[in-house]
C-alpha positions as CSV (number, residue, x, y, z in Angstrom):
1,X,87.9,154.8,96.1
2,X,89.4,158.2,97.4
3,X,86.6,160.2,95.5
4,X,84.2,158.4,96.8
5,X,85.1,158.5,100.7
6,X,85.5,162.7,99.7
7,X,81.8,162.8,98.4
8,X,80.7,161.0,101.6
9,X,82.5,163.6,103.6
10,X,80.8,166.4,101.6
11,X,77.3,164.6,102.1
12,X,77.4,164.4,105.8
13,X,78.8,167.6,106.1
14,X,75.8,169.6,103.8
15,X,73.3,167.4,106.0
16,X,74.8,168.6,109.4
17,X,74.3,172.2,108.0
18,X,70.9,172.1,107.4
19,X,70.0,170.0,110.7
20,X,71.6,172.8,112.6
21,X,69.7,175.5,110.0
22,X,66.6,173.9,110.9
23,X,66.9,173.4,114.4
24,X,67.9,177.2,114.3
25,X,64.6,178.3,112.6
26,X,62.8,176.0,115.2
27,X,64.4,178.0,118.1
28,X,63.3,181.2,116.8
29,X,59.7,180.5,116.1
30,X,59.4,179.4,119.6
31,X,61.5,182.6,120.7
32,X,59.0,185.0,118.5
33,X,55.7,182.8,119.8
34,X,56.6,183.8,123.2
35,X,57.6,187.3,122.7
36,X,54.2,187.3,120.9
37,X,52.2,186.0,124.1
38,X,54.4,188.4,126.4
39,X,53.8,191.3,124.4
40,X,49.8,190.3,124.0
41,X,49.7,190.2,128.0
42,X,51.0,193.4,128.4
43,X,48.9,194.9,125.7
44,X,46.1,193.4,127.9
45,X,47.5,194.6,131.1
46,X,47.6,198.2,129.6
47,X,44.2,198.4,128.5
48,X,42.7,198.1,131.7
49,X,40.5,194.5,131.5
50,X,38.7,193.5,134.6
51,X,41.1,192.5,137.8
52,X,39.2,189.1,137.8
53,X,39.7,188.2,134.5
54,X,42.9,189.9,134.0
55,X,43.7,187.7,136.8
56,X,42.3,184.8,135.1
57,X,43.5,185.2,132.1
58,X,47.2,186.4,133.6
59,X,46.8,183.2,135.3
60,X,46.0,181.0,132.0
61,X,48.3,183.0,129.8
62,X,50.9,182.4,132.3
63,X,50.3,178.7,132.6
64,X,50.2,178.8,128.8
65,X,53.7,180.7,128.7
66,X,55.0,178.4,131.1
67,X,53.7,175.6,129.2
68,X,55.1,176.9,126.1
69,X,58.0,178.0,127.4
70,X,58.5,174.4,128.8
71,X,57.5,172.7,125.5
72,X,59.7,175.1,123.5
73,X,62.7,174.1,126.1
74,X,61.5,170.5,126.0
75,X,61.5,170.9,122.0
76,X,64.9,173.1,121.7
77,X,67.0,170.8,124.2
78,X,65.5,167.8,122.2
79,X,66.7,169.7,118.3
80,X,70.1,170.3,120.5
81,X,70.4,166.7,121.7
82,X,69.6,165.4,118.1
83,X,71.7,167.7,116.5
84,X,74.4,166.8,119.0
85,X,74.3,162.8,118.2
86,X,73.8,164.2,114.5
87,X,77.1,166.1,115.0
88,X,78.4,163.2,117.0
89,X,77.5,160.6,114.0
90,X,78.9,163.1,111.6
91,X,82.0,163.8,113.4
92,X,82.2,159.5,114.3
93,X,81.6,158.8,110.2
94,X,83.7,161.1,109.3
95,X,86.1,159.7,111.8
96,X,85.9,156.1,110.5
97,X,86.0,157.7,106.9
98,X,89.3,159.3,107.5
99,X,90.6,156.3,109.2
100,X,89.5,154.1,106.3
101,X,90.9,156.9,104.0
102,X,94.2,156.1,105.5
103,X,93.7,152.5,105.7
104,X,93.0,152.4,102.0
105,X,96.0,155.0,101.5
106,X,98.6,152.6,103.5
107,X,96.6,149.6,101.7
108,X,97.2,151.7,98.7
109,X,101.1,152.5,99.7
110,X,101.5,148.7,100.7
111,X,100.3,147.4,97.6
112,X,102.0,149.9,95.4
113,X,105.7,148.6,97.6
114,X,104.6,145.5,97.2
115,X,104.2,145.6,93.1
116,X,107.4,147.5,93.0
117,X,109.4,145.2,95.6
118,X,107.6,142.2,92.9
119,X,109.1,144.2,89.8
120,X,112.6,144.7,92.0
121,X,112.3,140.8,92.1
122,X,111.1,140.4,88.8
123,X,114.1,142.4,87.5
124,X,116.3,140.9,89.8
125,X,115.1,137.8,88.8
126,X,115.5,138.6,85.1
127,X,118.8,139.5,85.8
128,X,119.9,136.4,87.5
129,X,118.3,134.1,84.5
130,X,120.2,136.4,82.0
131,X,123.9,136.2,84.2
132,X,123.0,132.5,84.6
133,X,122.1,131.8,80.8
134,X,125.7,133.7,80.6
135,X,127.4,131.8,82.6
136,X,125.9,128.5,81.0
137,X,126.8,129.8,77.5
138,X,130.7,130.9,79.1
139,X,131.0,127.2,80.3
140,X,129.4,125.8,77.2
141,X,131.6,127.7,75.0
142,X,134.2,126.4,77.4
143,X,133.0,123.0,77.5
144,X,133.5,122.6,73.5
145,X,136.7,124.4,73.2
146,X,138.0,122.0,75.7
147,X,136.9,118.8,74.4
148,X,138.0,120.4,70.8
149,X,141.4,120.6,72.8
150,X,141.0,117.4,74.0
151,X,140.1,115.8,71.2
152,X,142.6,117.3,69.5
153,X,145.3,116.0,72.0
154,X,143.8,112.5,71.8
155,X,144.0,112.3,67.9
156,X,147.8,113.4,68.7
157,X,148.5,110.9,71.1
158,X,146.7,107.8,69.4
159,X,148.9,108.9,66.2
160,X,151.8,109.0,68.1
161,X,150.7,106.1,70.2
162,X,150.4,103.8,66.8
163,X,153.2,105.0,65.4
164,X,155.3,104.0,68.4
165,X,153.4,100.5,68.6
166,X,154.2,100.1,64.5
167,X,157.8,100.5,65.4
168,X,157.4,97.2,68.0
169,X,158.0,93.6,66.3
170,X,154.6,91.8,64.9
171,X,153.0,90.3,67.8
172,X,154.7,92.1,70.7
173,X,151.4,92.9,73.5
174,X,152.7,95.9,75.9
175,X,150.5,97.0,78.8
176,X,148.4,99.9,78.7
177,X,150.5,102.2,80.9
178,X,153.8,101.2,79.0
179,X,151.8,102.0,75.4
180,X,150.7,105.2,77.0
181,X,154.4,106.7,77.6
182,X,155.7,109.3,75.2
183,X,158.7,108.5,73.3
184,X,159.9,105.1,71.9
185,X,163.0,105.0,74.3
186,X,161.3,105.5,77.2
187,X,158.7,102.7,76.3
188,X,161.4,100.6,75.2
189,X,163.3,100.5,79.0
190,X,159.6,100.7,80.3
191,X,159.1,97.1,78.8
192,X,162.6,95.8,79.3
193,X,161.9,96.7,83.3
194,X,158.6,94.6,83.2
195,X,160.4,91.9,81.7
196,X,163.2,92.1,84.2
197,X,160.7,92.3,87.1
198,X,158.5,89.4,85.6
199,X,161.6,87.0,85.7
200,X,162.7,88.8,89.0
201,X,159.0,87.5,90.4
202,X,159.4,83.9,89.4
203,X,162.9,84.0,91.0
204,X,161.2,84.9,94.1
205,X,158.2,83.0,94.0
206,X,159.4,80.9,96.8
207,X,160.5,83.4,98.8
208,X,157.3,85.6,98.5
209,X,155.3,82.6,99.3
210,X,157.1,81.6,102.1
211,X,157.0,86.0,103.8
212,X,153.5,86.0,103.5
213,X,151.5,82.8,104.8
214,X,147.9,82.1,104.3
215,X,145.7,83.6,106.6
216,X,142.1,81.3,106.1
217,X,140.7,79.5,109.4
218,X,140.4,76.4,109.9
219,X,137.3,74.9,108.9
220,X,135.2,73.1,112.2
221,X,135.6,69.6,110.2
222,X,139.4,70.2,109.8
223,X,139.7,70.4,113.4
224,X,137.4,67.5,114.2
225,X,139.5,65.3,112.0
226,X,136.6,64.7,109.4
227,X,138.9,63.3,105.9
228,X,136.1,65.7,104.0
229,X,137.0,68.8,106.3
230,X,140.9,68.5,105.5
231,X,140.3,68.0,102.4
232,X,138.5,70.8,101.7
233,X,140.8,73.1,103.9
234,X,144.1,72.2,102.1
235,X,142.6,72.8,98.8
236,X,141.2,75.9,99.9
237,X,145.0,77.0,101.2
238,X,146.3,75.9,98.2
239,X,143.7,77.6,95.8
240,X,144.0,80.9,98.0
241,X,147.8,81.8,97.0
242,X,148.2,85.0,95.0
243,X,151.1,83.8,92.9
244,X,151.1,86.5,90.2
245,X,149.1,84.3,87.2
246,X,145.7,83.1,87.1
247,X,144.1,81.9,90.0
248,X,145.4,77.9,90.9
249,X,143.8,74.7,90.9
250,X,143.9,72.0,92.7
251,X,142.1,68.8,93.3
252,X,143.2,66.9,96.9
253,X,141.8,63.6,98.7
254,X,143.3,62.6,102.1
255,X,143.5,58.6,102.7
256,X,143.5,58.4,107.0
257,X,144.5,54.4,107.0
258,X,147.6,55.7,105.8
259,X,147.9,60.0,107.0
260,X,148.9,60.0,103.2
261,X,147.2,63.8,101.2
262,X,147.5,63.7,97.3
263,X,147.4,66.8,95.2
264,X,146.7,67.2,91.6
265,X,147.8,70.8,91.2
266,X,147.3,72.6,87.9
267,X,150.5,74.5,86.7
268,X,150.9,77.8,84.9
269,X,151.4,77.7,81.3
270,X,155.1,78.4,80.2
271,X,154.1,82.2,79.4
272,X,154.8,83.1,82.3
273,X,158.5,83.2,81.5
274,X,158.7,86.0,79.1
275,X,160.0,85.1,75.2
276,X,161.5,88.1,75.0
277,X,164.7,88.7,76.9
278,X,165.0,92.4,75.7
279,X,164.3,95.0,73.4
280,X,166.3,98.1,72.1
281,X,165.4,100.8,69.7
282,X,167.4,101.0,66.0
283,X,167.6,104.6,65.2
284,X,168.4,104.2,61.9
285,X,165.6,102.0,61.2
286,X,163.5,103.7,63.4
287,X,161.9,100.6,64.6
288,X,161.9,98.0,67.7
289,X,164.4,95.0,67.2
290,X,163.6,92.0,70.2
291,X,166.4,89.9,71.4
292,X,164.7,86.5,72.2
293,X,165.5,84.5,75.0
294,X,167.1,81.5,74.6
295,X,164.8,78.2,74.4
296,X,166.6,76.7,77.1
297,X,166.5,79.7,79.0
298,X,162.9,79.3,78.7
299,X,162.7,76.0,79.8
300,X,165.4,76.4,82.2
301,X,163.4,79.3,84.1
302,X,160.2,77.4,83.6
303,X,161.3,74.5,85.1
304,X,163.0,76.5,88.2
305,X,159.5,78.0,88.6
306,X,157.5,74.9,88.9
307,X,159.8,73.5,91.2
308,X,159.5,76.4,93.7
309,X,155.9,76.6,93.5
310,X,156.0,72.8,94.1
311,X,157.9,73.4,97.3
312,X,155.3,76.7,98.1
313,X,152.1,74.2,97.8
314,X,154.3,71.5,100.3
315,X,155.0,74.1,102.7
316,X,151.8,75.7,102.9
317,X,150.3,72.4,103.4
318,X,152.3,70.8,106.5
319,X,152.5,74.7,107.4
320,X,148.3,74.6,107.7
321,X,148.3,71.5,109.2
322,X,148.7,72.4,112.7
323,X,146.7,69.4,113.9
324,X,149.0,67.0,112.0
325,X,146.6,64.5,110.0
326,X,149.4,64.9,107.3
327,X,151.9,62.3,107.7
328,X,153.0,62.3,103.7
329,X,152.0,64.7,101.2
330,X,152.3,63.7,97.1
331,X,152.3,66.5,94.4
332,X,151.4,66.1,90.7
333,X,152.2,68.9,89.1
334,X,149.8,69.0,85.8
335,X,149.0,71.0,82.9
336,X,145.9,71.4,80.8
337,X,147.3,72.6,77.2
338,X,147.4,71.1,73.4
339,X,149.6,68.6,72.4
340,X,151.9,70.5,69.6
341,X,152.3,67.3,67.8
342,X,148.3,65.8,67.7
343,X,146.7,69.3,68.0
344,X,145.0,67.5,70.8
345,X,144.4,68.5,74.4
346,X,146.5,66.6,76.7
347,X,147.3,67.1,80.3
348,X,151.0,65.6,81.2
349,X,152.4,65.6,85.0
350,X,155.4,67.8,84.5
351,X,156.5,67.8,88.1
352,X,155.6,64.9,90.7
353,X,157.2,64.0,94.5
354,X,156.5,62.5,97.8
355,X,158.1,63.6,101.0
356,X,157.0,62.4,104.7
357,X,156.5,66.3,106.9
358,X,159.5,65.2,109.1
359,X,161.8,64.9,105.3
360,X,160.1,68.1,104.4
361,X,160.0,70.0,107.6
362,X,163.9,69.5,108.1
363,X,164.7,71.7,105.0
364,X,165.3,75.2,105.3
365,X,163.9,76.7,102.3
366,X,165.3,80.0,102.1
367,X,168.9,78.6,101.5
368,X,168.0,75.7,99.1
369,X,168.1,75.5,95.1
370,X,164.8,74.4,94.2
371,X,165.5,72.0,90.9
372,X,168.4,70.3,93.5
373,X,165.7,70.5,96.8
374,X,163.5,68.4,94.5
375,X,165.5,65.5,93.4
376,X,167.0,65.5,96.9
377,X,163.3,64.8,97.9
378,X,163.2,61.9,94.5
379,X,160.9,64.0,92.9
380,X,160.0,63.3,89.4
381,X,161.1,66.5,86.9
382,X,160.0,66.8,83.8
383,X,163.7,67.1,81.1
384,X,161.5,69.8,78.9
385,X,158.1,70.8,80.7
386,X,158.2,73.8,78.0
387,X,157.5,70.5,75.3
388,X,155.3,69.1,78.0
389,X,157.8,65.8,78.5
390,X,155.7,64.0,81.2
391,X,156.7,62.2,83.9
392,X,155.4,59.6,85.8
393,X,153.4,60.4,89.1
394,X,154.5,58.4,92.3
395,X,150.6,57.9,92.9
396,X,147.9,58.5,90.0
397,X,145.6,61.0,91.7
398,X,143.2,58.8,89.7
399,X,143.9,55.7,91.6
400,X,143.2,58.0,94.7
401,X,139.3,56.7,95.1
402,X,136.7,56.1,98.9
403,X,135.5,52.6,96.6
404,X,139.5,51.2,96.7
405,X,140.2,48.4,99.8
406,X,143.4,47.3,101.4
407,X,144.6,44.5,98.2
408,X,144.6,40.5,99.9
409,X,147.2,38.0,98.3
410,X,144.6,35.5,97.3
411,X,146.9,34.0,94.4
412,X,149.3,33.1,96.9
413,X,147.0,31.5,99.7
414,X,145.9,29.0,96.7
415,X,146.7,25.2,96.7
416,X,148.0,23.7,93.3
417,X,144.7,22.7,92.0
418,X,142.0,25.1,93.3
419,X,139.1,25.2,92.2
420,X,137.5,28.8,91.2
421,X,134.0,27.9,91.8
422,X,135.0,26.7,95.8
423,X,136.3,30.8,96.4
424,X,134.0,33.2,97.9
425,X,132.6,36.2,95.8
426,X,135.1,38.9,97.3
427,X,138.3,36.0,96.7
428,X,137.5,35.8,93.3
429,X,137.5,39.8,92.7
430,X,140.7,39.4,94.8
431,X,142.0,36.4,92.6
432,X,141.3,38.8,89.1
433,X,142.5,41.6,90.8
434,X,146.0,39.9,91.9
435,X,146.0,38.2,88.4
436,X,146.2,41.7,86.4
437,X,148.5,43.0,89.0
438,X,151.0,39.6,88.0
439,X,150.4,40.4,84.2
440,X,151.8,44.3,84.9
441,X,148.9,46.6,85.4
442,X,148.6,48.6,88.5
443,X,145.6,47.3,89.9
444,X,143.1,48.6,93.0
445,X,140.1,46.3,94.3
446,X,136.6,48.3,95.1
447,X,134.2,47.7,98.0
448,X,131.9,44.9,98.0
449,X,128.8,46.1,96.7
450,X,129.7,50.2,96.3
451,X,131.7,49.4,93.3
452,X,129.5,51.4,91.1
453,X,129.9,47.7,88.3
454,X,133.5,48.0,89.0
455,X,134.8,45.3,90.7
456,X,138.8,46.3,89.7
457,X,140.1,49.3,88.3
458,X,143.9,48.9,86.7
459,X,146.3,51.5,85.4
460,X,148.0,50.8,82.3
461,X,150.9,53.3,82.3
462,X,152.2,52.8,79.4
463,X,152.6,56.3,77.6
464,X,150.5,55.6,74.3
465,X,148.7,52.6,74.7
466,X,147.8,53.0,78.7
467,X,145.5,54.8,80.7
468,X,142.8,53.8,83.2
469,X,140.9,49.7,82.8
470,X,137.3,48.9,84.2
471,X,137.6,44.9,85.2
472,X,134.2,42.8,86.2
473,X,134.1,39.5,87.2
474,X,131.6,36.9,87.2
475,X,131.6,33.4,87.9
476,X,128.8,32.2,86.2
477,X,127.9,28.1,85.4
478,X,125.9,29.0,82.3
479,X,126.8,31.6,79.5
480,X,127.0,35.3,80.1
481,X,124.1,37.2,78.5
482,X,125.2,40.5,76.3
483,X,123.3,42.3,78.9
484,X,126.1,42.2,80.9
485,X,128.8,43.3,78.3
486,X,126.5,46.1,77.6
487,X,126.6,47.0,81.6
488,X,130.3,46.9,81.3
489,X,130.6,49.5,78.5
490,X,128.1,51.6,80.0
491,X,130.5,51.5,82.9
492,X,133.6,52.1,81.1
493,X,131.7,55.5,79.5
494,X,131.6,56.5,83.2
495,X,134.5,55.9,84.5
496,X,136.1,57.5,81.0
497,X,137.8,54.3,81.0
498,X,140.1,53.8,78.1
499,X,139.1,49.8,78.2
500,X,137.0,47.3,80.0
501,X,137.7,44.0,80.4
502,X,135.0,40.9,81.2
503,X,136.1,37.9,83.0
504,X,133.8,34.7,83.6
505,X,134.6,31.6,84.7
506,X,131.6,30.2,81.8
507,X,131.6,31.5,78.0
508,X,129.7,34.2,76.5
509,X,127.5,34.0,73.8
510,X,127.6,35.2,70.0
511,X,125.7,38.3,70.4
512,X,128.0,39.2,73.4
513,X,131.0,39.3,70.9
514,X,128.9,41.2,68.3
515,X,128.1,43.5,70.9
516,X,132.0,43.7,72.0
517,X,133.0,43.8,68.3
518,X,134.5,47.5,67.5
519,X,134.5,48.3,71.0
520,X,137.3,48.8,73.5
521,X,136.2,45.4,75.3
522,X,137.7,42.4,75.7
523,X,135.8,39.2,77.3
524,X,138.0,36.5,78.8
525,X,135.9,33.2,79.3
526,X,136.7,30.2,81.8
527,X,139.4,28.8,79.4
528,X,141.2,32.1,78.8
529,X,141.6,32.8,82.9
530,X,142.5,29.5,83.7
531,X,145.4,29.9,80.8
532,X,146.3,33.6,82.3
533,X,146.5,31.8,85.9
534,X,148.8,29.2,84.4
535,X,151.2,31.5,82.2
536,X,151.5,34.5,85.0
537,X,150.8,33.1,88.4
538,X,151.7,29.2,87.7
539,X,148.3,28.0,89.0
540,X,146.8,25.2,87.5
541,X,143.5,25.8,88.3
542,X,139.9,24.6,87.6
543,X,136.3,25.3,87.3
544,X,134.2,22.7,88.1
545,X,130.7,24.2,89.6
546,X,129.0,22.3,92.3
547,X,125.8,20.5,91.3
548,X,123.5,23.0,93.3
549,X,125.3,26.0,91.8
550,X,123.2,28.9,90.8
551,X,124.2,31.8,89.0
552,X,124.0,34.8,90.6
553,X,121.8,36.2,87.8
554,X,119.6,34.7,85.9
555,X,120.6,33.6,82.2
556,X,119.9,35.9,79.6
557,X,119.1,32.8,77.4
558,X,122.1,33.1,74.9
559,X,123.1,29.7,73.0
């Protein structure tokens, strides 16, 4: 690009030369045209021509010489002017030629720093790739001589870690952090603390409670009264304490006739009282020996932790009851586990008690023993609730139900011959219900017509043959159909009854006994209650049906 802006240079510079060359030959022809004509005039002026046409002539040849002269001028200042813009042009070309010389030079300079500041950045670039690969092959390197290490170390402590946990008895569980510590000694007195601060906990279970109080609102319905809202709001107190095992249980219903709140509380298991008492390390047999706690130490601190979380869940509740719907509070202490002996699952009241918030409330709990605050209150303890022993609950949370009604005496408002057929429907539930009450079950009458086909539900509570009785009656002129015995087991199934029992002041029907046959059912007919009246209430009575009589449904058409 430089050579060529040099050779344009050289171009315009050659043609300035021979403009000016030619406008110098020009100015000399006219200079030697006129010295011609002047030296001609004089040549004529010496030779003597006539005056008048030497005057003539002198005259022409001087308006020709001026003419000349002018158009010579005319011609020279024009060759001067156009050699001046010529040299103007040349000297303005070459002017913008040199100035885009040394554009194209700083163009040239720019671009030339600019490739070398590019391979500055390239290298420097380069360089920082290489440093960095460095680096990442340094750390790398690092990296895997470190988890080498660390593996290393790992391999060490899981190999001392089992060989310390071979040295423990069979069956001995030890938290991670204990398994973790170096040295069998140390993890020995690591575990004998835990156990010491596990029985220390159940010690102060009561205390603990009792320091730090529940914190829940309460709920809008609680306030208002509703029997749904306190319900709801005591068994969300009582399923809210952090006591240290698995989050508690608890079913509650609240009676208003009577300002009376049951509990069914699920207890911890018994492992919460550690079987170990200790262990120590044998040197010389390099191994873990356990000293085991005493059975009735067991039991003894079992028991002793029942009974103050027992007083805990009382406390809390008359302690959250700020509105006092709570006149008397019952506790069943349960507990969900499998019967050693049956392999079955079974779930005894180990712990059960009644108290009155003024009984309660007067007790100063920080001073008390708990197993002694307990039977001061009559509660029901179990001898052995490590063997599950049960007791019996002051109130089966079971017979706690919305369909059970205030119980009438209708046995004793009867004359000495009444007549069952005369009674209204709701006296002769009440007559059945007060008859199995006489014969020694523990009886509850439902609502009129929100019975669910239950018209009495009786507790037998004997330990192996009791449990909960399903009891319809019907007094029917004609015989029962099966129909109805099949109602009554499908009502037992629901109510996980353990019987049902069918009373009628009629008969029932051979396929009603097939039906019943095999089943936990038994039918009593007219001549079997009015034997039952006789032998536990002493009431002769009678069924003799009025001539309109109709039976409340229709016949099933059983002979």
């Amino acid at each position: 690009m430089a050579r060529r802006s040099l050779l344009r240079v050289e171009f315009v510079a050659t043609l300035l030369i021979v403009l000016l060359l030619v406008g110098g030959a020009v100015t000399l022809i006219v200079w030697l045209n006129r010295r011609q004509r002047e030296a001609d005039a004089e040549r004529q002026r010496q030779w003597g021509a006539p005056s008048w046409l030497m005057s003539t002539g002198a005259a022409e040849a001087e308006g020709q010489s001026h003419a000349a002269a002018a158009e010579a001028e005319r011609k020279r200042q024009s060759t001067a002017a156009e050699s001046k813009r010529l040299r103007q042009a040349a000297a303005a070309d070459a002017e913008r030629r040199q100035a885009a010389a040394a554009e194209a030079e700083r163009q040239r300079q720019a671009a030339a720093a600019e490739a070398e500041r590019q391979r500055q950045a390239a290298a420097a670039e380069a360089e920082r790739r290489r440093a960095a690969a460095a680096e990442a092959e340094r750390r790398r390197a690092a990296a895997a001589r470190e988890e080498r290490l660390w593996q290393a170390e790992a391999e060490r402590v899981e190999q001392r870690r089992t060989s310390q946990l071979s040295k423990w008895p069979k069956g001995t569980t030890l938290d991670s952090h204990i398994a973790e510590i170096p040295g069998i000694v140390p993890q020995v007195a690591a575990q004998n603390r835990k156990i010491a601060s596990q029985v220390q906990r159940l010690n102060d279970l009561l205390h603990d409670g009792l320091r730090n109080p529940p914190q829940a609102e309460p709920l809008a319905l609680y306030l208002a009264g509703d029997p749904k809202g306190i319900t709801e709001y005591i068994e969300l107190t009582l399923t809210a304490m952090q006591l240290g095992t698995d989050s508690p249980k608890a079913r509650v219903v609240y009676l208003p006739e009577s300002r009376q709140l049951v509990v069914e509380y699920e207890l911890p298991a018994d492992d919460i009282v550690p079987k170990a008492k200790s262990y120590r390390y044998v040197k010389s047999q390099d191994k873990v020996v356990e000293t085991s706690r005493p059975a009735s130490q067991v039991n003894g601190l079992y028991s002793s932790a029942i009974a103050r979380l027992t007083l805990l869940c009382l406390a809390r509740i008359f302690q959250v009851d700020t509105k006092r719907h709570v006149d008397v509070a019952v506790f069943n202490g349960v507990r969900d586990a499998i019967d050693r002996r049956t392999g079955k699952p079974t779930r005894p009241c180990l712990i059960t008690v009644r108290t009155t918030r003024d009984a309660f409330t007067d007790i100063d709990l920080d001073q008390v023993d708990p197993v002694a605050c307990l039977k001061y209150l009559h509660a029901g303890i179990s001898t052995s609730p490590t063997e599950l022993a049960p007791v019996r609950p002051v109130l089966e949370f079971s017979m706690v139900d919305p369909r059970f009604i205030t119980e009438t005496d209708t046995l004793g408002a009867l004359d000495d011959r009444p007549n069952l057929m005369e009674l209204t429907s709701q006296q002769f539930e009440s007559l059945i219900q007060n008859l199995f009450e006489k014969i020694g079950l523990d009886t509850r009458q439902t609502r009129a017509s929100r019975d669910g086909g239950v018209d009495c539900v009786a507790y037998n509570t004997d330990p192996i043959l009791g449990g909960k009785v399903v009891i319809q009656a019907k007094r029917y002129k004609n015989t029962v159909g099966v129909s109805a015995v099949r109602d009554l087991f499908g009502t037992l199934q629901n109510e996980g009854a353990s019987k049902g029992i069918l009373v009628t002041t009629s008969q029932y029907g051979k396929a009603s006994y097939d039906f019943a046959k095999g089943k936990p059912i038994e039918l009593f007919d007219g001549t079997n209650l009015m034997y039952l009246l006789q032998t536990h209430a002493g009431i002769n009575a009678r069924i003799e049906p009025p001539d309109d009589w109709q039976d409340p449904e229709p016949d099933s058409g059983e002979p």
